[in-house]
N, C-alpha and C positions, 0 to 999 in steps of 0.2 A: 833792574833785576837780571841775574845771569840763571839760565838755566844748564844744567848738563846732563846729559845722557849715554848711559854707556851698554853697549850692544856686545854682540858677539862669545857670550857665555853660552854654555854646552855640554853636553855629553864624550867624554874623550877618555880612551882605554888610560893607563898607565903607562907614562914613559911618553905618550902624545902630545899634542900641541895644538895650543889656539890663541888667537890673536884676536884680543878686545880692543874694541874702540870706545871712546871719548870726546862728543861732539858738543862745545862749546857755544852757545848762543846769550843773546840778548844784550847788555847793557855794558861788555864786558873792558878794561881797561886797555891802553894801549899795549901795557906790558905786565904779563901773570904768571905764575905759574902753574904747571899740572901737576897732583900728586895719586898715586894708587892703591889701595888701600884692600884689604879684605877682612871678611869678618864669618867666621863658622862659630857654629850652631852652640850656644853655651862659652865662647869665649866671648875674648875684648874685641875692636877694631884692630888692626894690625898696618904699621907702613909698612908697602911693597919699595915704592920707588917714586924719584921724583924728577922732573924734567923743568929746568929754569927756561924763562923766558929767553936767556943768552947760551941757551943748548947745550950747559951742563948739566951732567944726569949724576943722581944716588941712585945704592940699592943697598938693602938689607940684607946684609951677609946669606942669609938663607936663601934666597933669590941671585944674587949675584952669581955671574957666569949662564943663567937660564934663563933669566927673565931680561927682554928688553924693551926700553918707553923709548919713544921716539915720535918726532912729528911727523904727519902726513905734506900731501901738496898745499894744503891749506893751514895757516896758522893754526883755526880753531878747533882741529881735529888732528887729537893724540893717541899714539897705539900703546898696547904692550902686547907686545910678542910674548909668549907663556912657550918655553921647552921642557919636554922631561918632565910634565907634571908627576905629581905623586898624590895617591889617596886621601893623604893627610892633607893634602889642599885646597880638597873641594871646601868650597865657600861662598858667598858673597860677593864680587868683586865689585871695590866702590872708588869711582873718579874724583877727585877734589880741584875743584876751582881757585888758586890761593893767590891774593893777591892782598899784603900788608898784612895785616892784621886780621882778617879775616878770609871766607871763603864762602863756596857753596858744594853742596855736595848733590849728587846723583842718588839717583834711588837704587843703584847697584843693577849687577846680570851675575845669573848664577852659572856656576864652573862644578861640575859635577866628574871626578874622577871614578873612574871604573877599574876595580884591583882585578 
């Protein structure tokens, strides 16, 4: 079983920045990928970004240029860099574990924009 945990959600003015983490433990393969996800209040889940196990990244147009994933010193622990939030942001922010056909996911950290 793979567990993930993602920290670092917050209270940040508009136009601010924070940087969540993604710590990967348990059962987990040699090679995975990370993905990050958000989800506010009345909508669907949303993809942010994604980070291959061979340190190729996506981002979704709306994020791109602000948002960056990236790995730590350690394999099992993934950032995203959050710039220039905006109000309409605050959400949920949820890490995904993926590896094949399946994944796991985190119980999310909330991101709270301040207009």
């Amino acid at each position: 079983q793979v567990q993930v945990v993602e920290s670092g959600g917050g209270l940040v003015q508009s136009g601010g920045s924070l940087k969540l983490s993604c710590e990967v433990s348990g059962r987990t393969l040699s090679a995975y990928d990370i993905g990050w996800y958000r989800q506010a209040p009345g909508k669907e889940r949303e993809y942010l970004a994604r980070l291959w196990d061979n340190g190729l990244t996506q981002y979704e147009d709306a994020v791109k240029g602000r948002f960056t994933i990236f790995r730590g010193t350690t394999k099992n622990v993934v950032y995203l860099q959050m710039n220039n939030l905006k109000p309409e942001e605050a959400a949920v922010y949820y890490c995904k574990y993926v590896s094949g056909p399946g994944g796991s996911w985190g119980r999310g950290t909330q991101v709270t924009v301040d207009s």
